[in-house]
Backbone as JSON Lines, residues from 0, in Angstrom:
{"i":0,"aa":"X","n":[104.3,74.56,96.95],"ca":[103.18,75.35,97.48],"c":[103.09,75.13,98.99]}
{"i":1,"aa":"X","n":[102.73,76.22,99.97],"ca":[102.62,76.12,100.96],"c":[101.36,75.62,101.51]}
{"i":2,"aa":"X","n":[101.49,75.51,103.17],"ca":[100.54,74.64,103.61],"c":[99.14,75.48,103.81]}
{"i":3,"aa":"X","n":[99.76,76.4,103.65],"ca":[98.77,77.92,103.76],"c":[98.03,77.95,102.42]}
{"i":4,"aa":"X","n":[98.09,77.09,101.69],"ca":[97.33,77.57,99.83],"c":[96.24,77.07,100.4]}
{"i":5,"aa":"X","n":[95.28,79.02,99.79],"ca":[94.03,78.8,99.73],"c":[93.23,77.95,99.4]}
{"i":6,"aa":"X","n":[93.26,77.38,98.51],"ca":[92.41,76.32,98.18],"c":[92.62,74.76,98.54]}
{"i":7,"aa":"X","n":[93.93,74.82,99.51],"ca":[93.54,73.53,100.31],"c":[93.24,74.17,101.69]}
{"i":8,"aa":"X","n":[93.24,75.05,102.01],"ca":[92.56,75.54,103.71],"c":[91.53,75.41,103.41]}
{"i":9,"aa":"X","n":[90.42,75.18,102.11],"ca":[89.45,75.66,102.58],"c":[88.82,76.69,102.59]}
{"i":10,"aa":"X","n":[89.35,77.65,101.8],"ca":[88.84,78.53,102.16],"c":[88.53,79.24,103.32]}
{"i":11,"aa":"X","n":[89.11,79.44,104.79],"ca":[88.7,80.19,105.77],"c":[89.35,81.45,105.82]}
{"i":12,"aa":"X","n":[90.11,81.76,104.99],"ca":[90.26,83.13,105.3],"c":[90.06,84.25,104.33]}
{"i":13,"aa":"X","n":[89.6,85.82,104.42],"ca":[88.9,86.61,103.65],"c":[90.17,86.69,102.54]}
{"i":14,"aa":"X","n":[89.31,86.93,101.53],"ca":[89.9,87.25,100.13],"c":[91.53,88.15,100.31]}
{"i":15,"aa":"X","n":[91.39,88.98,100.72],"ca":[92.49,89.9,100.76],"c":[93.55,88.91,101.34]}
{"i":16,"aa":"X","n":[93.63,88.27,102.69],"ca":[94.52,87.57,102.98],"c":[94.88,86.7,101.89]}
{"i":17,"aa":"X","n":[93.46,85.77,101.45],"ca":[94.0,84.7,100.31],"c":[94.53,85.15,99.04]}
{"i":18,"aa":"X","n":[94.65,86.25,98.81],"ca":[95.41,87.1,97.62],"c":[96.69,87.64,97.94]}
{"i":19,"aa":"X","n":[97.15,87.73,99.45],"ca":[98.17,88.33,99.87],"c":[99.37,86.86,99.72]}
{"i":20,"aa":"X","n":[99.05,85.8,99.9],"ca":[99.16,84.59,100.26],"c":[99.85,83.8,98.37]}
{"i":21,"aa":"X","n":[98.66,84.11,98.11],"ca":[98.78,83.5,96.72],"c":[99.63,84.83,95.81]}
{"i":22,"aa":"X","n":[99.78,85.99,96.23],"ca":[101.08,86.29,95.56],"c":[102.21,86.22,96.24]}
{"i":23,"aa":"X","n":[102.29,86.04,97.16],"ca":[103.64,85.91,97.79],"c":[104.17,84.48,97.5]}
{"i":24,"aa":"X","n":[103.31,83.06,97.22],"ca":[103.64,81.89,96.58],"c":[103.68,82.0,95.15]}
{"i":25,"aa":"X","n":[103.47,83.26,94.44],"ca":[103.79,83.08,92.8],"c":[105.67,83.81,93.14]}
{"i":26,"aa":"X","n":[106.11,85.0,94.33],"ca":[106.88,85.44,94.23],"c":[108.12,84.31,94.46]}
{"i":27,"aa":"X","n":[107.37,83.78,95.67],"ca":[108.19,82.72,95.88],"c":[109.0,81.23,94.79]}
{"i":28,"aa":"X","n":[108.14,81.34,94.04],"ca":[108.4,79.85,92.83],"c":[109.09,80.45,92.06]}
């Protein structure tokens, strides 16, 4: 998982990013 996963940032960035993010780390695995 990258250093970018939403739920260890914290949450600071809007939903759409954190969904863009978290499928591109399901595409990735």
């Amino acid at each position: 998982i990258s250093a970018t996963n939403p739920e260890l940032s914290g949450g600071k960035m809007p939903d759409a990013g954190r969904n863009m993010i978290h499928i591109a780390e399901i595409g990735a695995s």
